[in-house]
C-alpha positions as CSV (number, residue, x, y, z in Angstrom):
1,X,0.0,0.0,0.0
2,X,2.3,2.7,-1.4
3,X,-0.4,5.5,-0.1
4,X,-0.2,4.2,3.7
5,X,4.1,4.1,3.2
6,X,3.9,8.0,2.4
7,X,1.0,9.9,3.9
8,X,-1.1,9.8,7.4
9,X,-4.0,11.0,4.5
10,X,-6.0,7.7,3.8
11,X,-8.7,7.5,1.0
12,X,-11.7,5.5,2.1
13,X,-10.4,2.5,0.2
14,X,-6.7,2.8,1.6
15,X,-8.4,2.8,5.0
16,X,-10.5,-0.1,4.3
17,X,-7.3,-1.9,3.6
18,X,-5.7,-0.8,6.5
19,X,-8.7,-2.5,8.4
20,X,-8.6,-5.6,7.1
21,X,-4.9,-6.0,7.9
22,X,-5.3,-5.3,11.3
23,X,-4.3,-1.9,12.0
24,X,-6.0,-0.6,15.6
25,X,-9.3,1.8,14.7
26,X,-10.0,4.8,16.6
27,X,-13.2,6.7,16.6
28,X,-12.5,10.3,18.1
29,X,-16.0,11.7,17.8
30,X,-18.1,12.2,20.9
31,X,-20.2,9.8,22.5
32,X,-23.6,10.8,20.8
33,X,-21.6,10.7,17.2
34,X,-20.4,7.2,18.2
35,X,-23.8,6.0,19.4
36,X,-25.3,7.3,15.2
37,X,-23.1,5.1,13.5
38,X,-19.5,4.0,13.5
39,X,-16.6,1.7,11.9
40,X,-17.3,-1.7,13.2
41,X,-14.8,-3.3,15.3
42,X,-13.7,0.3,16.3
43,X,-12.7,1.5,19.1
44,X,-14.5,4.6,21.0
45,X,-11.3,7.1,22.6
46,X,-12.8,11.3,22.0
47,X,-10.1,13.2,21.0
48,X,-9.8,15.0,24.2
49,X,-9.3,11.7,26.2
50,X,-6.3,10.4,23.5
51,X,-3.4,11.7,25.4
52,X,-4.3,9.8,28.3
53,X,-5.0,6.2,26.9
54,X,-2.0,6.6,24.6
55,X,-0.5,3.6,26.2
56,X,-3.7,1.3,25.5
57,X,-2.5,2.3,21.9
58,X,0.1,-0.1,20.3
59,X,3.1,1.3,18.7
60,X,3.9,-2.0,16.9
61,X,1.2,-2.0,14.7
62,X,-1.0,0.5,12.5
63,X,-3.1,2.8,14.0
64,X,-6.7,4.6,11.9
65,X,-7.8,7.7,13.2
66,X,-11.2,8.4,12.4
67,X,-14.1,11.4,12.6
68,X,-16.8,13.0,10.7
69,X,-15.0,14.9,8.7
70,X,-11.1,14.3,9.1
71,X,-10.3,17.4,11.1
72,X,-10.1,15.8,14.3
73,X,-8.9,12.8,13.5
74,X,-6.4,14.2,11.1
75,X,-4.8,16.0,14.3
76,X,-4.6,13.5,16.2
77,X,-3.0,10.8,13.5
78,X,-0.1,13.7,13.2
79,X,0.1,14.0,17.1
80,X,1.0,10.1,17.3
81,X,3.1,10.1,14.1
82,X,5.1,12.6,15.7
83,X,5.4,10.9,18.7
84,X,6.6,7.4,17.3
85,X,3.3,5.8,16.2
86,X,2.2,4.2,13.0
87,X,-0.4,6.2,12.6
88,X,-3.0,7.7,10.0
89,X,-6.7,8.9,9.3
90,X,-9.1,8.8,6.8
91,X,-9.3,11.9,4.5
92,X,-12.6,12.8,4.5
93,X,-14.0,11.2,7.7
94,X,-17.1,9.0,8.2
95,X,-18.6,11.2,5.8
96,X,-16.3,10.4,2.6
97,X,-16.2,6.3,3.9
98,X,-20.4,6.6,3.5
99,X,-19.6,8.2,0.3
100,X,-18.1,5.8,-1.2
101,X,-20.6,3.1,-0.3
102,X,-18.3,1.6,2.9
103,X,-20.5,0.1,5.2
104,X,-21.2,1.4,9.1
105,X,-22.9,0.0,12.2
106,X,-25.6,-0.4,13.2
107,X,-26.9,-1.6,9.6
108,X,-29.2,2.0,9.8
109,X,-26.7,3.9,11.6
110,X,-25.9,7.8,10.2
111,X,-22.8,10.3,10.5
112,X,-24.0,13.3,12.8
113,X,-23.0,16.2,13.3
114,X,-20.5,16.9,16.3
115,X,-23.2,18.3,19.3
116,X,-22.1,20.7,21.6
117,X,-22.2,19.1,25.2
């Protein structure tokens, strides 16, 4: 995966690849994002609560960021590359995997917006 070798940006379809070989997922929305729809066998970590479970994260294998929209996740992916991790996010969010037809769960779940708590 030459795309994964050069950039923490991951289409969609990189992502999905990503997945399937294993790599540790990481949903960084907030709870009532998480509860709409998400990546299944993902993980739930908000962005704020990253620095403190960094050491739940492995630095030994790949590591998928993942939002709405690739802001936050995108952040985060560059904090951990930074700090030694393997890490990367998909460009585009939840919204751009829906786009392209990638499935979610639950089976009717949606990509929310981020609520204010």
């Amino acid at each position: 995966m030459a795309e994964a070798e050069t950039s923490i940006h991951l289409s969609p379809a990189a992502a999905a690849e990503l997945i399937e070989g294993g790599a540790d997922t990481i949903d960084v929305r907030t709870d009532s994002e998480w509860e709409a729809g998400r990546l299944e066998g993902a993980r739930h970590v908000e962005v704020n609560e990253l620095t403190a479970n960094a050491e739940s994260i492995a630095r030994d294998e790949p590591v998928l960021f993942y939002c709405r929209s690739g802001n936050r996740s995108g952040m985060a992916a560059d904090a951990f590359r930074q700090a030694g991790w393997n890490a990367f996010h998909i460009d585009g969010g939840l919204v751009a995997w829906v786009e392209m037809g990638l499935p979610i769960v639950p089976e009717d779940g949606t990509v929310t917006s981020q609520v204010p708590r």
